[in-house]
Biopython code that builds the backbone (N, CA, C, O; Angstrom):
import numpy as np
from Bio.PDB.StructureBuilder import StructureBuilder

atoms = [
    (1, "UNK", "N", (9.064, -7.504, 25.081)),
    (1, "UNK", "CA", (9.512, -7.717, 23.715)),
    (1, "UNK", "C", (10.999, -8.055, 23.753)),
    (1, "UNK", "O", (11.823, -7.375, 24.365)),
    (2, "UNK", "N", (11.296, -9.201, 23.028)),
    (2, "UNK", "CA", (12.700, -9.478, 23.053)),
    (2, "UNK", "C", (13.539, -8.494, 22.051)),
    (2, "UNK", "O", (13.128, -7.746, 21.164)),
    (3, "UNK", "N", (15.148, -8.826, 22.614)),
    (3, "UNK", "CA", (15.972, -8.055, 21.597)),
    (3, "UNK", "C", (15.968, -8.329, 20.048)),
    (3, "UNK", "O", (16.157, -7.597, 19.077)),
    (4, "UNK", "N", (15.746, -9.360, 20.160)),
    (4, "UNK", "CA", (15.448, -10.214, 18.639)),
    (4, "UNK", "C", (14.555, -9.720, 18.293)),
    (4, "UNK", "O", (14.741, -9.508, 17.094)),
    (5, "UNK", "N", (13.164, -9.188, 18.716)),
    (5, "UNK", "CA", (11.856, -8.686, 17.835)),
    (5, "UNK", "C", (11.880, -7.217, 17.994)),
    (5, "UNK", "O", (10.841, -6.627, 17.695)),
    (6, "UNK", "N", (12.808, -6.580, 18.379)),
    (6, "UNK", "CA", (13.250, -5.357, 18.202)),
    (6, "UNK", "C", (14.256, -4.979, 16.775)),
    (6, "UNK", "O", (14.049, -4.109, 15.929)),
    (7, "UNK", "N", (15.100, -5.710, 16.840)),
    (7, "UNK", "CA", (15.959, -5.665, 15.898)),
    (7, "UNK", "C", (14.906, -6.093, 14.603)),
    (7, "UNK", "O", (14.712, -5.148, 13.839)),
    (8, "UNK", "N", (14.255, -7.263, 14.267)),
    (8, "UNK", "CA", (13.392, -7.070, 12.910)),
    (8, "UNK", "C", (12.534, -6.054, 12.853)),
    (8, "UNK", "O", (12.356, -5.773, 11.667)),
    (9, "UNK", "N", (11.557, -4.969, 13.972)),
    (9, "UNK", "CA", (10.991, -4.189, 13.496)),
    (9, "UNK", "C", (11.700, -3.393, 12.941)),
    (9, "UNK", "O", (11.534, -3.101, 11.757)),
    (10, "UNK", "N", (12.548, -2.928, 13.619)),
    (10, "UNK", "CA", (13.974, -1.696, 12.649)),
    (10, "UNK", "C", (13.972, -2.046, 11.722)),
    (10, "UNK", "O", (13.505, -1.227, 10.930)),
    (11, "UNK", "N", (14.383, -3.256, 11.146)),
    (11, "UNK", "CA", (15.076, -3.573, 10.040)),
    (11, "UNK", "C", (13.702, -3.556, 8.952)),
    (11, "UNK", "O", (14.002, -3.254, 7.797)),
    (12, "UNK", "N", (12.095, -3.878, 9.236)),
    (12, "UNK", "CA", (11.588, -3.767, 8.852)),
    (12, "UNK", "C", (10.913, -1.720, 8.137)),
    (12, "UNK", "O", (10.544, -1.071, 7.158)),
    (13, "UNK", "N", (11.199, -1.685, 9.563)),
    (13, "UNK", "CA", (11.027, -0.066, 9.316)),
    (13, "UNK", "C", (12.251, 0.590, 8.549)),
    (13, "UNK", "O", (12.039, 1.673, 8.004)),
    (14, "UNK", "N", (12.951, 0.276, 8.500)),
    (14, "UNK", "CA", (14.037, 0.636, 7.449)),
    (14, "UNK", "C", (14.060, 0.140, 6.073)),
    (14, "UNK", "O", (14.519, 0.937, 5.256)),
    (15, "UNK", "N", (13.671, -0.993, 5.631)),
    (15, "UNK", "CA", (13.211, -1.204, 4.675)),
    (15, "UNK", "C", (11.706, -0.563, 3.782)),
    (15, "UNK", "O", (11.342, -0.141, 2.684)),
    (16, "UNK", "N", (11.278, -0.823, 4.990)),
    (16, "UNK", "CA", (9.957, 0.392, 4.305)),
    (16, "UNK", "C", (9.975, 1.858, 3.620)),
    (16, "UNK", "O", (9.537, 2.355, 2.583)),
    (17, "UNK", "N", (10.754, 2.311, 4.808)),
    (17, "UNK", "CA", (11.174, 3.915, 4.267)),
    (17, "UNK", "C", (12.181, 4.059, 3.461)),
    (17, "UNK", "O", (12.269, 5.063, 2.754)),
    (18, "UNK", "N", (13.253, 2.912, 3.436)),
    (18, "UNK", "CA", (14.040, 3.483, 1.927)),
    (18, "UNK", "C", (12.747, 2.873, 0.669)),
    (18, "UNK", "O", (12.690, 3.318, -0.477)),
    (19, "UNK", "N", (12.235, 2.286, 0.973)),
    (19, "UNK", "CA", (11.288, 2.197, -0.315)),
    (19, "UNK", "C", (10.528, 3.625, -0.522)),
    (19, "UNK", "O", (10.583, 4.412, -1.467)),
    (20, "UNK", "N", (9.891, 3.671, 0.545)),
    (20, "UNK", "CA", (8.942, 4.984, 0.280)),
    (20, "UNK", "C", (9.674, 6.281, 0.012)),
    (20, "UNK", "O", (9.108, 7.171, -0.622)),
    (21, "UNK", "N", (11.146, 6.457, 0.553)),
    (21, "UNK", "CA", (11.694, 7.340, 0.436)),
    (21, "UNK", "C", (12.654, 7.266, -1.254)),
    (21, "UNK", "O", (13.209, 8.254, -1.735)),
    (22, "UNK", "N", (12.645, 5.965, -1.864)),
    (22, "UNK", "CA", (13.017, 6.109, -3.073)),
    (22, "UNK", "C", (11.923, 6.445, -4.295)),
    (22, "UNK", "O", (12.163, 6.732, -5.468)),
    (23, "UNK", "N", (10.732, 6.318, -3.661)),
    (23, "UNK", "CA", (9.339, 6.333, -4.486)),
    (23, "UNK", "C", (9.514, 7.913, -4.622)),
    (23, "UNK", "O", (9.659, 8.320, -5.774)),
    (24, "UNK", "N", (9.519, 8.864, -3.585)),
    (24, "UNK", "CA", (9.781, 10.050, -2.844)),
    (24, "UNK", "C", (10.625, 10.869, -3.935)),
    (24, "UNK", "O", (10.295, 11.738, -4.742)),
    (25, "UNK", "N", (11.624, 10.360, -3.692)),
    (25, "UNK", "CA", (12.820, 11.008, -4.579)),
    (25, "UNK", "C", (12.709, 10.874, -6.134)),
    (25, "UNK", "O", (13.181, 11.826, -6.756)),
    (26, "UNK", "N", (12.277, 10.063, -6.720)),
    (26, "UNK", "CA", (11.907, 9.668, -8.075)),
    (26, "UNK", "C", (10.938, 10.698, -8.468)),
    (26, "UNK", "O", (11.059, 11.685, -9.194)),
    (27, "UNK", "N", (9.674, 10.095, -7.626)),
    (27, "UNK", "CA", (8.878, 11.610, -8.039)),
    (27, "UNK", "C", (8.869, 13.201, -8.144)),
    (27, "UNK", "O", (8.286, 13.916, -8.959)),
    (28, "UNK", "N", (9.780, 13.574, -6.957)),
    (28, "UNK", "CA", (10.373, 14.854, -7.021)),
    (28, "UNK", "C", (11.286, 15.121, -8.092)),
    (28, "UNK", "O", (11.285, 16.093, -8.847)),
    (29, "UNK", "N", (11.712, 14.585, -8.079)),
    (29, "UNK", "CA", (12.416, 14.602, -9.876)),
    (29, "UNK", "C", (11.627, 15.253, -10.598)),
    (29, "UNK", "O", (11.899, 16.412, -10.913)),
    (30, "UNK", "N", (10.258, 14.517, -11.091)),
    (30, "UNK", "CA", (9.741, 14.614, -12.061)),
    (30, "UNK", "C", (9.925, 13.378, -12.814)),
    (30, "UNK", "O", (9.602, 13.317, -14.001)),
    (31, "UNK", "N", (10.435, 12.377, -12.176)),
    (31, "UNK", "CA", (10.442, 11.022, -12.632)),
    (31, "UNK", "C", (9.246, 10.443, -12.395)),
    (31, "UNK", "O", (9.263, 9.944, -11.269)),
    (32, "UNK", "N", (8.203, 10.281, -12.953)),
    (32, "UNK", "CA", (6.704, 9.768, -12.342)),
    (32, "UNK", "C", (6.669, 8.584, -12.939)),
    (32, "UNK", "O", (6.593, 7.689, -12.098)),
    (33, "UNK", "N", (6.695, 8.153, -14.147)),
    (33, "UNK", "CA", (6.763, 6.920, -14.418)),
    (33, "UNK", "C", (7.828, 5.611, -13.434)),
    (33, "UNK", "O", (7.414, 4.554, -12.957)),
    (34, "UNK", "N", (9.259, 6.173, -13.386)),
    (34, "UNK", "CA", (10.079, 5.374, -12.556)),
    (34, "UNK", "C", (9.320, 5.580, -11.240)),
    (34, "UNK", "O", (9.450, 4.492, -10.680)),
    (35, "UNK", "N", (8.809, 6.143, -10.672)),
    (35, "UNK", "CA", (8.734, 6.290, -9.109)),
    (35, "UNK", "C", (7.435, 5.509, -9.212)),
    (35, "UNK", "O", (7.373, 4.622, -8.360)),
    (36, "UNK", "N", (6.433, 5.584, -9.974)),
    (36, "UNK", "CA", (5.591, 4.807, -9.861)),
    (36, "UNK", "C", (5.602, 3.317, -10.043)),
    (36, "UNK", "O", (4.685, 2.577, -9.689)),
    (37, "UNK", "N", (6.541, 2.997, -10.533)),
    (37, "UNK", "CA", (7.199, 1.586, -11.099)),
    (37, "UNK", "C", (7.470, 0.867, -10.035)),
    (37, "UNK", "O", (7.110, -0.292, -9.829)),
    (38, "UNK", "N", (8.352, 1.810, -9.087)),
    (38, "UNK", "CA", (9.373, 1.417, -7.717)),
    (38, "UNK", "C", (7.759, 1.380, -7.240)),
    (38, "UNK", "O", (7.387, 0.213, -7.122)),
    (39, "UNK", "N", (6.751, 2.321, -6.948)),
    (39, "UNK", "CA", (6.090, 2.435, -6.250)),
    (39, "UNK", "C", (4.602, 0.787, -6.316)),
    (39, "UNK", "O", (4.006, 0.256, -5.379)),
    (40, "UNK", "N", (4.553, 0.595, -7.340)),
    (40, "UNK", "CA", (3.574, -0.430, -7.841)),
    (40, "UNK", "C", (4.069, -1.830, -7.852)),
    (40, "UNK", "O", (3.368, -2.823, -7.655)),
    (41, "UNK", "N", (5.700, -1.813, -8.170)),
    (41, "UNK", "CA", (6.681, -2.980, -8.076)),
    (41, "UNK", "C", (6.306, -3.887, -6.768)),
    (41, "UNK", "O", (6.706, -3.621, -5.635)),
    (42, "UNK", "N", (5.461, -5.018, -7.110)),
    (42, "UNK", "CA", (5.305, -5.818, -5.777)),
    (42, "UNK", "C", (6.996, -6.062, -4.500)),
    (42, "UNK", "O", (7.468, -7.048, -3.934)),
    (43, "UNK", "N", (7.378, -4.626, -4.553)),
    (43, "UNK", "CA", (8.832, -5.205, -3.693)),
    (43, "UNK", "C", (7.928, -5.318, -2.099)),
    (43, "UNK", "O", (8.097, -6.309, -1.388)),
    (44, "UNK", "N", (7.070, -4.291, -1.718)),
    (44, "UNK", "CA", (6.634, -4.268, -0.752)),
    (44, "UNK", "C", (5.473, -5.348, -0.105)),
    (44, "UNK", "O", (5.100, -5.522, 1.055)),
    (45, "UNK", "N", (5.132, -5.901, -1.213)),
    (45, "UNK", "CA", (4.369, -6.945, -1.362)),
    (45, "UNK", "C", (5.412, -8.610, -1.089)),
    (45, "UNK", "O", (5.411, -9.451, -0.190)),
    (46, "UNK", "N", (6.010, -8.490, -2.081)),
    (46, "UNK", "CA", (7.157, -10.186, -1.980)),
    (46, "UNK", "C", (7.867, -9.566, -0.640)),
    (46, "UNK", "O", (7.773, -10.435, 0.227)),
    (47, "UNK", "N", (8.496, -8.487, -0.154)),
    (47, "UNK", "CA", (9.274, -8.636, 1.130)),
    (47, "UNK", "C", (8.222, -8.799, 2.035)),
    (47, "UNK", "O", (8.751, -9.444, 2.940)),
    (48, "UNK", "N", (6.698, -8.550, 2.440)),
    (48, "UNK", "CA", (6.039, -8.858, 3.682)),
    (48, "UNK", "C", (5.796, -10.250, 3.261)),
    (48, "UNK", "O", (6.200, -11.121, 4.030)),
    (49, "UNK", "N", (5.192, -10.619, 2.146)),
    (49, "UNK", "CA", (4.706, -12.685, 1.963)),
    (49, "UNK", "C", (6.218, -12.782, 2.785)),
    (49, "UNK", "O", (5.939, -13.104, 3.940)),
    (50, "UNK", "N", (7.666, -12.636, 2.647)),
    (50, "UNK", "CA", (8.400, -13.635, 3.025)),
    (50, "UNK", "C", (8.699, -13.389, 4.257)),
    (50, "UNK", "O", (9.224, -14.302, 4.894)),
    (51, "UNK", "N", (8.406, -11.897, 5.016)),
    (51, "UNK", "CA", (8.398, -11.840, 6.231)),
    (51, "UNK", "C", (7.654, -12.312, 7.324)),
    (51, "UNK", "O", (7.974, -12.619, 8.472)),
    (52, "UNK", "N", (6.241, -12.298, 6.514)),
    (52, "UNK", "CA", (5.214, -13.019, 7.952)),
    (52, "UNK", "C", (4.874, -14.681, 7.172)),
    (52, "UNK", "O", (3.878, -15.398, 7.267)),
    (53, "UNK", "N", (6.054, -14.857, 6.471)),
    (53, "UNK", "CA", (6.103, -16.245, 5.989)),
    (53, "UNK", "C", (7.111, -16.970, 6.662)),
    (53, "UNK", "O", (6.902, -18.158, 6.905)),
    (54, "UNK", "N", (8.165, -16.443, 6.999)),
    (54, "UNK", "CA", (9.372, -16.765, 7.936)),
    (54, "UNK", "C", (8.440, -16.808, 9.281)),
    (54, "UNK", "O", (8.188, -17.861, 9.867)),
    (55, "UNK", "N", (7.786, -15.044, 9.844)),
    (55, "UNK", "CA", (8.051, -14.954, 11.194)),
    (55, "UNK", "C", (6.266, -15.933, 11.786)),
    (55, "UNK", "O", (5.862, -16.131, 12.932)),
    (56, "UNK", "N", (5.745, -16.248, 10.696)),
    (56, "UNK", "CA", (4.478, -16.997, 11.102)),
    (56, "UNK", "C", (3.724, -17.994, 10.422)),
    (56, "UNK", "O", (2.602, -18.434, 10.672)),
    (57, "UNK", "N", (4.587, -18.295, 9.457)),
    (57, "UNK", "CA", (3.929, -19.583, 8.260)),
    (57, "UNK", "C", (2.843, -19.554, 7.254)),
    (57, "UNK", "O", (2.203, -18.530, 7.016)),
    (58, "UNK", "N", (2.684, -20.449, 6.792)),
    (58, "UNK", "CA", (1.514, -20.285, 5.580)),
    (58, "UNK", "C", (0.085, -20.016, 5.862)),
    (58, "UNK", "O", (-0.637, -19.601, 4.955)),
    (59, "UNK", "N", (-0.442, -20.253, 7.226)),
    (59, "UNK", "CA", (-1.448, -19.704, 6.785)),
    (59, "UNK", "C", (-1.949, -18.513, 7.317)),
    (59, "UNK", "O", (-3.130, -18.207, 7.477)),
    (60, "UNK", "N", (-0.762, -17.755, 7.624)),
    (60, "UNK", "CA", (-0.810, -16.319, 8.154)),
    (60, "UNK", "C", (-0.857, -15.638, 7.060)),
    (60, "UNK", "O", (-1.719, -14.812, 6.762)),
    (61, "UNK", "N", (0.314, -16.050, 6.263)),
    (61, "UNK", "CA", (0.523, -15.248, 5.080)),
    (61, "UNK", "C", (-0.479, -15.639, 3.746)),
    (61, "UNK", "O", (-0.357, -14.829, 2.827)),
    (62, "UNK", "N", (-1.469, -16.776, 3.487)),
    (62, "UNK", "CA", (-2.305, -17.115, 2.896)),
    (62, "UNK", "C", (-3.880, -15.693, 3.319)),
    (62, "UNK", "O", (-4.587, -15.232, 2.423)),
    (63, "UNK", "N", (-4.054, -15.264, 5.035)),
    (63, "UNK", "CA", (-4.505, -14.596, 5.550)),
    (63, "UNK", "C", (-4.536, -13.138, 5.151)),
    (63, "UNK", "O", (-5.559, -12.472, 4.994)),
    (64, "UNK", "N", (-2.997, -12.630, 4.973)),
    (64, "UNK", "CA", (-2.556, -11.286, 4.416)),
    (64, "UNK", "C", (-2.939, -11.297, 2.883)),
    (64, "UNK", "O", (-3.598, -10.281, 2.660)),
    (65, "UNK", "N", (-2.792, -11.987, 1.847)),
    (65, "UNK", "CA", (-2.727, -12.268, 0.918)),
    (65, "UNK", "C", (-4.351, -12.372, 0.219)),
    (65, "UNK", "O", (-4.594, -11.870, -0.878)),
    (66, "UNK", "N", (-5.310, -13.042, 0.972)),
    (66, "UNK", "CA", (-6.558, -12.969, 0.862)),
    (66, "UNK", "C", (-7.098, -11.437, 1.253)),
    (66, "UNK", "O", (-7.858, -10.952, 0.415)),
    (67, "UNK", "N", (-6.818, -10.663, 2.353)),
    (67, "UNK", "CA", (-6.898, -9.714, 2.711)),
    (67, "UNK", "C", (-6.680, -8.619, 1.704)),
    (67, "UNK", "O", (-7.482, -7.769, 1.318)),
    (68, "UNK", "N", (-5.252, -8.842, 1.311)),
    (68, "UNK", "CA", (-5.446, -8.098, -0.261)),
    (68, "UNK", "C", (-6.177, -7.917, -1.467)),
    (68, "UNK", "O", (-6.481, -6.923, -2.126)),
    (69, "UNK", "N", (-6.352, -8.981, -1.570)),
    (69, "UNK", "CA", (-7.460, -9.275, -2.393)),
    (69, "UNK", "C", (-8.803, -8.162, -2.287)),
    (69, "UNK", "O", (-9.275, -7.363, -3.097)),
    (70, "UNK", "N", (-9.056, -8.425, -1.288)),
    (70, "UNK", "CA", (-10.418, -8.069, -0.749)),
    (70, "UNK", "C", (-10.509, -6.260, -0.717)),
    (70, "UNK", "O", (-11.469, -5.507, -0.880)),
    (71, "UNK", "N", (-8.982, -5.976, -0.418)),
    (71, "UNK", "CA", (-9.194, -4.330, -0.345)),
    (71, "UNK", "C", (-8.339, -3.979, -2.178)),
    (71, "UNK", "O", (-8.060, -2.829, -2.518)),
    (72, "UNK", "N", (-8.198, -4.620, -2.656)),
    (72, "UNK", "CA", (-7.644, -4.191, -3.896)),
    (72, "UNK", "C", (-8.871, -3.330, -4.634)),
    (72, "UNK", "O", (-8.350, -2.398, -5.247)),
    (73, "UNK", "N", (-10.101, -3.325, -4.761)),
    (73, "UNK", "CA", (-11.287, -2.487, -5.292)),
    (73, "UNK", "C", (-11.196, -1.650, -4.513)),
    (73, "UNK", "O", (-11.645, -0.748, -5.221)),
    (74, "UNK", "N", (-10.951, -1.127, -3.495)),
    (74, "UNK", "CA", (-10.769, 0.291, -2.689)),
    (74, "UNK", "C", (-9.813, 0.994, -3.119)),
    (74, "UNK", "O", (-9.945, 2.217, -3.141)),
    (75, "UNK", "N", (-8.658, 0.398, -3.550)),
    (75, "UNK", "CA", (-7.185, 0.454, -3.843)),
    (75, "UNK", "C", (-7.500, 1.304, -5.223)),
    (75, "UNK", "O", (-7.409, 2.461, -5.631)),
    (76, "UNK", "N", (-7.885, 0.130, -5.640)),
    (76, "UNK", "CA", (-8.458, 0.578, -7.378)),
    (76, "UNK", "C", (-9.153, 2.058, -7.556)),
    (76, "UNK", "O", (-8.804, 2.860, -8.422)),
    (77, "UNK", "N", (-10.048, 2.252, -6.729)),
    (77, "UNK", "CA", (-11.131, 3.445, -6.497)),
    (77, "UNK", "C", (-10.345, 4.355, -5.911)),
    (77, "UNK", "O", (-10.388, 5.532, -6.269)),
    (78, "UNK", "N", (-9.604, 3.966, -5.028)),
    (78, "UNK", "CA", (-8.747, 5.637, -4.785)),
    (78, "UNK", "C", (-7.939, 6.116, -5.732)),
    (78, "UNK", "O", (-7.801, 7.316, -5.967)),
    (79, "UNK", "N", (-7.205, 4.933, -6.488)),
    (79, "UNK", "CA", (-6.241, 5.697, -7.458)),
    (79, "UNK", "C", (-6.655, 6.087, -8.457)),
    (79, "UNK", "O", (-6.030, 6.939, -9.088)),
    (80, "UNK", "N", (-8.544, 5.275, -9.167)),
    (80, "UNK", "CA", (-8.719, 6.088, -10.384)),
    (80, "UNK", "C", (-9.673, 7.279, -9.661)),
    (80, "UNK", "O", (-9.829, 8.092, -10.573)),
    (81, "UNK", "N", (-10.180, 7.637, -8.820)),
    (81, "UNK", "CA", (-10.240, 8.935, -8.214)),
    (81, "UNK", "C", (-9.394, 9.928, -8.054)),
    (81, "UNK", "O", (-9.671, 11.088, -8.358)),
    (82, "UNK", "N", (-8.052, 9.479, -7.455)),
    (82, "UNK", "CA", (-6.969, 10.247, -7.680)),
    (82, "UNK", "C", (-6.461, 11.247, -8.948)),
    (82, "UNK", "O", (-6.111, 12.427, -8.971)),
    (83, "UNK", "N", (-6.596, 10.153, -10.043)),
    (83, "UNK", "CA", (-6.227, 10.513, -11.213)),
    (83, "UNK", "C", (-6.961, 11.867, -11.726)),
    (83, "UNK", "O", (-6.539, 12.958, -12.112)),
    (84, "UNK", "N", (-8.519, 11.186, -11.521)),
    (84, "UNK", "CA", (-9.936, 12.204, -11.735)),
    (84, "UNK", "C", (-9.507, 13.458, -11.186)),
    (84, "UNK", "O", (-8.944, 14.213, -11.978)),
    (85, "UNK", "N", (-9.642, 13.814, -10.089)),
    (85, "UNK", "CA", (-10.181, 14.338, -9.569)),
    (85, "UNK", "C", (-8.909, 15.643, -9.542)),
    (85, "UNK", "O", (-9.052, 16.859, -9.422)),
    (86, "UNK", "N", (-7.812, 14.915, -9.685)),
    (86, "UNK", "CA", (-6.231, 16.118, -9.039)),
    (86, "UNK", "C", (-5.998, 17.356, -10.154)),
    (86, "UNK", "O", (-5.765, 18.540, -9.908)),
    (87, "UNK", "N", (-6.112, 16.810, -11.234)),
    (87, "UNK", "CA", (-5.989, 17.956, -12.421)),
    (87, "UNK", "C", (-7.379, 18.983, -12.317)),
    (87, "UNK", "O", (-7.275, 20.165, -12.645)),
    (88, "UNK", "N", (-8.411, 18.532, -11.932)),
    (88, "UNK", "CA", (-9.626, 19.347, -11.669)),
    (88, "UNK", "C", (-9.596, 20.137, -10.742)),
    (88, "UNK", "O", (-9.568, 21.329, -11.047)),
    (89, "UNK", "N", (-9.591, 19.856, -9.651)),
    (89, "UNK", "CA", (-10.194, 20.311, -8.423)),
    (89, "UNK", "C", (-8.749, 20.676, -7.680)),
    (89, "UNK", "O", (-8.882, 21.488, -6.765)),
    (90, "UNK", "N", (-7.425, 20.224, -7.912)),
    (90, "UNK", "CA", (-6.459, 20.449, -6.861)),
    (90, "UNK", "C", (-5.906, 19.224, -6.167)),
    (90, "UNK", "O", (-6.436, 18.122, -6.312)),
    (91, "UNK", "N", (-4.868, 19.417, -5.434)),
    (91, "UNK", "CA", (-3.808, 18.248, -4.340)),
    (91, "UNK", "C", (-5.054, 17.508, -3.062)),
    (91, "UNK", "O", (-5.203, 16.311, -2.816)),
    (92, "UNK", "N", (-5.547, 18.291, -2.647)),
    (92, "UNK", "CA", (-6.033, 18.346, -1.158)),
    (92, "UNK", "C", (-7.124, 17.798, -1.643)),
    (92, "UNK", "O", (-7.340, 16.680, -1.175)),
    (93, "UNK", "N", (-8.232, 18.345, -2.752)),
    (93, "UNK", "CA", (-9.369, 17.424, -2.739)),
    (93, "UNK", "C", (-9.385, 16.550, -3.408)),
    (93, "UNK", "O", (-10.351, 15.808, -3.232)),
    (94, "UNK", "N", (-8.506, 16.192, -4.373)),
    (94, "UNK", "CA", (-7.814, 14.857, -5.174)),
    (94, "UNK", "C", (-7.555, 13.682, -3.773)),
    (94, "UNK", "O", (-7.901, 12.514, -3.949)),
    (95, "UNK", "N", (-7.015, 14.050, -2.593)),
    (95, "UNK", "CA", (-6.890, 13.440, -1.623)),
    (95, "UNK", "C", (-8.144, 13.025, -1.053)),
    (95, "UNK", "O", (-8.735, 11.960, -1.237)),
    (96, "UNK", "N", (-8.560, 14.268, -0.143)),
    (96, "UNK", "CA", (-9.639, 14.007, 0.163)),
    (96, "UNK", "C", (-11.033, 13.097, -0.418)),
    (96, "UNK", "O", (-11.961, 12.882, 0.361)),
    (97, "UNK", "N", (-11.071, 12.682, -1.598)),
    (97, "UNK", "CA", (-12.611, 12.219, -2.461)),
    (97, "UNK", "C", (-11.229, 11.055, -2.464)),
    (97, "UNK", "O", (-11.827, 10.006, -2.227)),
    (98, "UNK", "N", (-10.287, 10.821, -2.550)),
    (98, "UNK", "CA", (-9.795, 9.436, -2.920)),
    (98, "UNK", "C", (-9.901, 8.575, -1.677)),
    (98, "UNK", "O", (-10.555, 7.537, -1.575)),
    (99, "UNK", "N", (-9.253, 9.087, -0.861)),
    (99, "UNK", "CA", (-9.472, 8.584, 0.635)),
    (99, "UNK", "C", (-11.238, 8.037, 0.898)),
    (99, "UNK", "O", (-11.605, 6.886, 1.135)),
    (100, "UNK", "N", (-12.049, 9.198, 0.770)),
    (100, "UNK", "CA", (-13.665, 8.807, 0.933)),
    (100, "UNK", "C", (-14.104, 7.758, -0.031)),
    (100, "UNK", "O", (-14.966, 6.900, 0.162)),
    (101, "UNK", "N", (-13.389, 7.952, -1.087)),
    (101, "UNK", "CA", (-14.157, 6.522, -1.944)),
    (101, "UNK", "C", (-12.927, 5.658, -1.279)),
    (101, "UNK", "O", (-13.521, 4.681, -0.824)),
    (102, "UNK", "N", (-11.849, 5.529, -1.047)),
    (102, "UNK", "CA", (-11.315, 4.365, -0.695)),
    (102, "UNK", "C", (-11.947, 3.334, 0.464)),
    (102, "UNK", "O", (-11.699, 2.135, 0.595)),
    (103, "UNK", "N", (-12.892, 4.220, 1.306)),
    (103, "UNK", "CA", (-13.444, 3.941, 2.588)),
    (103, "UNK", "C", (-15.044, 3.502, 2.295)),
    (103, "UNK", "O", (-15.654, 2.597, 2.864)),
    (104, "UNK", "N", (-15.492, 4.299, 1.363)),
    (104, "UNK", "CA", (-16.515, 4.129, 0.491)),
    (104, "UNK", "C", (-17.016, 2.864, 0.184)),
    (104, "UNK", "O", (-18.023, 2.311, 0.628)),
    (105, "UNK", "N", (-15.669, 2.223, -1.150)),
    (105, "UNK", "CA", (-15.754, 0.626, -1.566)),
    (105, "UNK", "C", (-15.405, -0.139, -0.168)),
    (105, "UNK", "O", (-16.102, -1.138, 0.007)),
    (106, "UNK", "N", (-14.433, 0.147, 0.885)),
    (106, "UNK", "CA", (-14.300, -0.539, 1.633)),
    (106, "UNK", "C", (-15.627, -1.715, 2.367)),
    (106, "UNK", "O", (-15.732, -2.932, 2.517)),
    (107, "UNK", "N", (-16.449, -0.515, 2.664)),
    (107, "UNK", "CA", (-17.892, -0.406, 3.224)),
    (107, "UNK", "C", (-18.768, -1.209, 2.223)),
    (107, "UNK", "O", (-19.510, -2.041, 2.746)),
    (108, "UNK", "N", (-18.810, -1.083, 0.696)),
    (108, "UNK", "CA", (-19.636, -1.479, 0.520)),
    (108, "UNK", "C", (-18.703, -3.660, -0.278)),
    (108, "UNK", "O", (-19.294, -4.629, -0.754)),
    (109, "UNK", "N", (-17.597, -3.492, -0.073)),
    (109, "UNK", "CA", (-17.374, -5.046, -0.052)),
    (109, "UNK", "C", (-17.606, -5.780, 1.113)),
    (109, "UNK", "O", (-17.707, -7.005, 1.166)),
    (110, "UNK", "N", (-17.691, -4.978, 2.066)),
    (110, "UNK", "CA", (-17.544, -5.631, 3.103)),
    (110, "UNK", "C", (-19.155, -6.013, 3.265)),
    (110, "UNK", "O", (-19.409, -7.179, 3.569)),
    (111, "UNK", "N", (-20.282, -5.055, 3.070)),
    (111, "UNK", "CA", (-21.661, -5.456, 2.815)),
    (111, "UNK", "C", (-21.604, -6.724, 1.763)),
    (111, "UNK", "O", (-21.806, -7.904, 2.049)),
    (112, "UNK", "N", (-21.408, -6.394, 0.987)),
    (112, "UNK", "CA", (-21.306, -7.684, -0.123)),
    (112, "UNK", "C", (-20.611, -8.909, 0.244)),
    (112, "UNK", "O", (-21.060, -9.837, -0.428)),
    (113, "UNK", "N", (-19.675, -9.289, 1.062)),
    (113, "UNK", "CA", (-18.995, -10.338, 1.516)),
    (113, "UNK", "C", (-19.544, -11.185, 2.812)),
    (113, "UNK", "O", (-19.286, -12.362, 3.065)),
    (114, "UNK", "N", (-20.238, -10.426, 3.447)),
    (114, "UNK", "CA", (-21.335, -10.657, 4.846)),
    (114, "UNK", "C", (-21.942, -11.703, 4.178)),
    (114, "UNK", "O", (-22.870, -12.316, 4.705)),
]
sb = StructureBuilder()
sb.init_structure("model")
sb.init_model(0)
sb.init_chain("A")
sb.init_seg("    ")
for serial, (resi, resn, name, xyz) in enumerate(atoms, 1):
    if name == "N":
        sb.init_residue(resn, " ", resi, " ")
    sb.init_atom(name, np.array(xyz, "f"), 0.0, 1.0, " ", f" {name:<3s}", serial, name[0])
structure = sb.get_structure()
């Protein structure tokens, strides 16, 4: 691995975690609306299109982009599970049943797309 593709993973991994770590801090607040904002805000979305748009062209990033697509109903199903399930049941199995249906729809688009 060159010095050059060392230096963008950092810079990539540093960008990630001040995101996640400002999502982080917002919510601990008790700021849930702002942290979810930062958190839903396509920033993490427009900085990878222009990263594997720079580091590999259009139809890599046409690739990622379709890919999204495709897991956004899993996406969807964990978070309105999330919602369901956390005021009921607790942290851990609010997790747990979001994660399983996230893996759940995964499984069954992927039957449907075959």
């Amino acid at each position: 691995m060159t010095q050059e593709a060392i230096v963008r993973i950092l810079f990539y991994f540093l960008l990630g975690g001040t995101i996640v770590s400002t999502v982080t801090y917002f919510g601990s607040q008790g700021r849930g609306m702002l942290s979810a904002f930062v958190a839903t805000f396509p920033s993490i979305t427009v900085l990878t299109f222009i990263l594997i748009y720079l580091d590999s062209g259009i139809a890599q990033t046409f690739s990622y982009a379709k890919g999204m697509v495709l897991f956004f109903p899993s996406w969807l199903a964990y978070l309105i599970c999330f919602v369901v399930v956390l005021p009921r049941l607790g942290f851990w199995t609010a997790l747990g049943s979001s994660l399983l249906a996230f893996f759940l729809v995964i499984g069954l688009t992927h039957l449907l797309i075959r």
